[in-house]
C-alpha positions as CSV (number, residue, x, y, z in Angstrom):
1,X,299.5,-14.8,190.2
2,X,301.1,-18.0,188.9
3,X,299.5,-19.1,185.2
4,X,298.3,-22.1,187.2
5,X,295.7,-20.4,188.5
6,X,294.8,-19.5,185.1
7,X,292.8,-20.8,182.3
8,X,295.3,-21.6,179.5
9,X,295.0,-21.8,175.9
10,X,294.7,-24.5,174.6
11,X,293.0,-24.9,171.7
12,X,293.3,-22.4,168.5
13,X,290.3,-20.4,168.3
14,X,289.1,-18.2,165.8
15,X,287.7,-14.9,167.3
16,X,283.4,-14.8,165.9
17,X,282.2,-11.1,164.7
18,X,278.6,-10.1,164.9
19,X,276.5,-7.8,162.9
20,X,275.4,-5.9,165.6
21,X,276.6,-3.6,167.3
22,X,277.2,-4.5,171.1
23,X,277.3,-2.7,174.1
24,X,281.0,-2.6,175.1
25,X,282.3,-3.0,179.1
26,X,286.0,-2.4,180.2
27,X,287.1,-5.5,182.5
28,X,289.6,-6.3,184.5
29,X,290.8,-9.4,186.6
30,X,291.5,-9.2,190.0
31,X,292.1,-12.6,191.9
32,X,290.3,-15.4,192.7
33,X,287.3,-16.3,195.5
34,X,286.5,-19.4,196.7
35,X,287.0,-22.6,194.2
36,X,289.8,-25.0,194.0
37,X,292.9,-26.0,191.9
38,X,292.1,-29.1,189.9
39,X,293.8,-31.2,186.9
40,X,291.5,-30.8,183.7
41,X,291.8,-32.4,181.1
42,X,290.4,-30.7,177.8
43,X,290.6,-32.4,173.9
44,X,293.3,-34.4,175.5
45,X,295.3,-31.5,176.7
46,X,295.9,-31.5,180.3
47,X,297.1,-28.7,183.1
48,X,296.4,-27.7,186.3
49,X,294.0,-24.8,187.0
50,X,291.6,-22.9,189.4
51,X,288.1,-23.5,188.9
52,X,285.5,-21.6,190.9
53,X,284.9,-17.8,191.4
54,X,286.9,-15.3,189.6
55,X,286.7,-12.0,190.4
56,X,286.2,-9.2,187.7
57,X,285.7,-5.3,188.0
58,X,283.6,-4.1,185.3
59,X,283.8,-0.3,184.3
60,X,282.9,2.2,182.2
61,X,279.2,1.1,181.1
62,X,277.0,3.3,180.3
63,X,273.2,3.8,179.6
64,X,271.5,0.8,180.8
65,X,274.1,-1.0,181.8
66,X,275.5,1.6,183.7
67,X,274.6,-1.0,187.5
68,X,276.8,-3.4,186.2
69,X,280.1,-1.0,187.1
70,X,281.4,-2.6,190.1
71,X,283.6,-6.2,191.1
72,X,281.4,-9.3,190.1
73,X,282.2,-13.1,191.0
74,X,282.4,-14.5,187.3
75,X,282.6,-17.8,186.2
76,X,284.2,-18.9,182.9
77,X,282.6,-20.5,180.2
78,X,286.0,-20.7,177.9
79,X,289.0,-22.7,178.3
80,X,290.7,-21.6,175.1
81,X,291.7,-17.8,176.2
82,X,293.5,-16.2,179.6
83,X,292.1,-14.2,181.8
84,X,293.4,-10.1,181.7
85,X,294.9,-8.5,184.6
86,X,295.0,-5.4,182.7
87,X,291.7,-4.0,181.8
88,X,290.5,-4.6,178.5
89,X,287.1,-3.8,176.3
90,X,284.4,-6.3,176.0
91,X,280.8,-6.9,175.4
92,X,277.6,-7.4,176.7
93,X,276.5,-10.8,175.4
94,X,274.0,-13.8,176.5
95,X,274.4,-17.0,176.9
96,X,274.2,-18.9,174.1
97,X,276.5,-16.5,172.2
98,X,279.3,-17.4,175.4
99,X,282.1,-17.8,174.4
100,X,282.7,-15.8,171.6
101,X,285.5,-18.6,170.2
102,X,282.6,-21.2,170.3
103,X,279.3,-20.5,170.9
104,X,277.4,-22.9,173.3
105,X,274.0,-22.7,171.4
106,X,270.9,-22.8,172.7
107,X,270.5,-26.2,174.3
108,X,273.6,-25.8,176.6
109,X,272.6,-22.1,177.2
110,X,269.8,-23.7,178.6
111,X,271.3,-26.1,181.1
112,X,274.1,-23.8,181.8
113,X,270.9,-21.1,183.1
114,X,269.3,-24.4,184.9
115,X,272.6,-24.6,186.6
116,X,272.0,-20.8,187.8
117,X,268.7,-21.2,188.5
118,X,269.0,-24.5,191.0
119,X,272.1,-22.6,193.0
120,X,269.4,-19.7,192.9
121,X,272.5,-17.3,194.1
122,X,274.7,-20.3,196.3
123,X,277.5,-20.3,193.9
124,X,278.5,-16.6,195.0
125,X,277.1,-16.9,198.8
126,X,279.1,-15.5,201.4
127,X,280.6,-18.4,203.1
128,X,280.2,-20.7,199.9
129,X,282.9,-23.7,200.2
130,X,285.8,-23.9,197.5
131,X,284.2,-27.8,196.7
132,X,280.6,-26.2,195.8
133,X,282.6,-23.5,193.5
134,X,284.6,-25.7,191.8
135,X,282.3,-28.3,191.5
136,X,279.8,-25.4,189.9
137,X,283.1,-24.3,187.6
138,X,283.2,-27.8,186.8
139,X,279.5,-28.4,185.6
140,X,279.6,-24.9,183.3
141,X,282.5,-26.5,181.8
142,X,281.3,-30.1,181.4
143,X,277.9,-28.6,180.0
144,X,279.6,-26.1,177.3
145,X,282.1,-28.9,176.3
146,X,280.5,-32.4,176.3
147,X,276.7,-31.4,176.7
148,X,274.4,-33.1,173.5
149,X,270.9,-33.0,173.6
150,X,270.8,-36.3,172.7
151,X,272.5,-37.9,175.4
152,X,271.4,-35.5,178.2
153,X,272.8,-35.6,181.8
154,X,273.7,-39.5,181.3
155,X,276.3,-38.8,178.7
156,X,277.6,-36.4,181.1
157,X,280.9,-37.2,183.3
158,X,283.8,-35.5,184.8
159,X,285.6,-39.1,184.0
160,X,285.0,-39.5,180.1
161,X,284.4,-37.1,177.4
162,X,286.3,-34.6,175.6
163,X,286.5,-32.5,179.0
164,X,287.7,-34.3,182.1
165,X,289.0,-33.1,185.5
166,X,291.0,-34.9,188.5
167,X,292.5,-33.5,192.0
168,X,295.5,-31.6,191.0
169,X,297.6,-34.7,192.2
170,X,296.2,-36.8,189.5
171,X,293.7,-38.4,192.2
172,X,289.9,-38.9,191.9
173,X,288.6,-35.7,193.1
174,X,287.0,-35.1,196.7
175,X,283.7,-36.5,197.3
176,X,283.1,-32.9,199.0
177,X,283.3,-31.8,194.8
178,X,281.7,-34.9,193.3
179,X,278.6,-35.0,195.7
180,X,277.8,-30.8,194.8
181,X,278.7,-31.2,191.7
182,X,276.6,-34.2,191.4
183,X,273.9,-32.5,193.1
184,X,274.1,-28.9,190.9
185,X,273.8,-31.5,187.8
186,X,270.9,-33.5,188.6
187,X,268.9,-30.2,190.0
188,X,269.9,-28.7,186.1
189,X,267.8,-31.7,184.6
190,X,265.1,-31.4,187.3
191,X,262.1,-28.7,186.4
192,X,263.1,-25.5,187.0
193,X,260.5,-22.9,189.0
194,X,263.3,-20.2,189.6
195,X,264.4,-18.4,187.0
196,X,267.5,-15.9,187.4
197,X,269.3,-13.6,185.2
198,X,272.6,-14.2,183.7
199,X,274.7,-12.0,181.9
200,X,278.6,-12.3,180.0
201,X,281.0,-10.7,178.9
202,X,282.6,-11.5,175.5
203,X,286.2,-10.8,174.3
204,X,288.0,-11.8,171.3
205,X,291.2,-11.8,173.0
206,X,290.0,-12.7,177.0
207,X,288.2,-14.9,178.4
208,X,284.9,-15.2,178.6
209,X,282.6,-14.9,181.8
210,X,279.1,-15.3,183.2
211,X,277.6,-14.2,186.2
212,X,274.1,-13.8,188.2
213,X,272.8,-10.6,187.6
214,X,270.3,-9.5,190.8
215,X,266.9,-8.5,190.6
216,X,267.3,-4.3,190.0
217,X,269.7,-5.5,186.7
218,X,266.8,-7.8,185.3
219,X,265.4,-4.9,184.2
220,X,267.8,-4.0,182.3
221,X,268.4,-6.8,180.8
222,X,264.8,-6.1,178.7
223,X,266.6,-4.8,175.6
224,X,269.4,-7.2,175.9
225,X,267.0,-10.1,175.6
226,X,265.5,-8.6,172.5
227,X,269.0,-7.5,170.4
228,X,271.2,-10.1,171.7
229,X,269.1,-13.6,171.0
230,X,268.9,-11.9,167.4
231,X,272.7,-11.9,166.9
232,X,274.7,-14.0,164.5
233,X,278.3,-14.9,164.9
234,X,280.5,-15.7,161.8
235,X,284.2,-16.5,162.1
236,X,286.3,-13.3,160.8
């Protein structure tokens, strides 16, 4: 796998601690799904990479996170750290804590699960297009970098911003990844009815990654909800 189709470093990051203890996870990288290569630009640092589904094997959980030992399709919520092709230790974490270099907060945690909630389950479809998983990639990305509370979805844009992102060529992208990605961000600022699970992973080292958890793992998810939200992260 060429480091193209990775997400490079490239910003310094200092790795956050917690006073709790977590509930650790080896993971492993194995490929990519469906998604596409595009140009990003992020803090003014720009490179070609994949954005879409990435897809991890999780083992070694136990108790009540024992379901979760299987391949998921993962998306990334950190462009500072590589993915790991060799399998490393991680935690269970939520979203607001994602990623560990930089935690999102609460507000974008919250558009971030609106995302989830208005694909409701698309973003990992059998059959899904590489445009709607990039464009999906995209928004996390736009959310967790540019996102303000302030501003709200119009001070978002894949064209301005401190994150930015192009066709690999250096051209406008597709309107096959503008119109979904368009679409995924107007349905996250829309009310919300559905309401799905999402769990990361956390690494000091590794990139970061969320995915849709399914109904018999929102269960249990109870005592994650009630440690987790509690945690605070200071820099070591």
């Amino acid at each position: 796998m060429k480091t193209t189709t990775l997400f490079a470093a490239v910003v310094a990051a200092a790795c956050a601690g917690s006073a709790f203890a977590a509930a650790t996870v080896n993971v492993k990288y194995n490929g990519t799904g469906a998604g596409k290569t595009v140009k990003v630009s992020y803090f003014g640092s720009e490179k070609n990479l994949f954005a879409g589904q990435l897809k991890h094997t999780l083992t070694g959980a136990t108790g009540s996170y024992a379901w979760t030992n299987k391949q998921w399709l993962t998306y990334c919520t950190d462009l500072s750290q590589y993915v790991t092709s060799t399998t490393k230790v991680y935690t269970f974490d939520t979203l607001p804590n994602m990623p560990g270099n930089a935690p999102m907060g609460a507000d974008k945690a919250a558009v971030v699960q609106n995302l989830f909630n208005f694909a409701n389950g698309a973003q990992v479809a059998s059959g899904i297009t590489g445009d709607y998983a990039a464009a999906f990639q995209l928004a996390i990305w736009e959310v967790v970098t540019d996102y303000s509370s302030s501003s709200s979805l119009a001070g978002l844009s894949l064209t301005s911003g401190n994150f930015k992102a192009k066709n690999s060529n250096g051209s406008a992208l597709s309107s096959g990844i503008t119109n979904a990605y368009n679409t995924l961000m107007t349905g996250a600022f829309s009310s919300m009815s559905t309401s799905v699970q999402v769990l990361g992973v956390s690494s000091c080292d590794y990139q970061d990654q969320i995915f849709q958890v399914p109904a018999p793992g929102s269960l249990a998810l109870a005592g994650l909800g009630g440690l987790m939200m509690k945690r605070r992260r200071t820099s070591k």
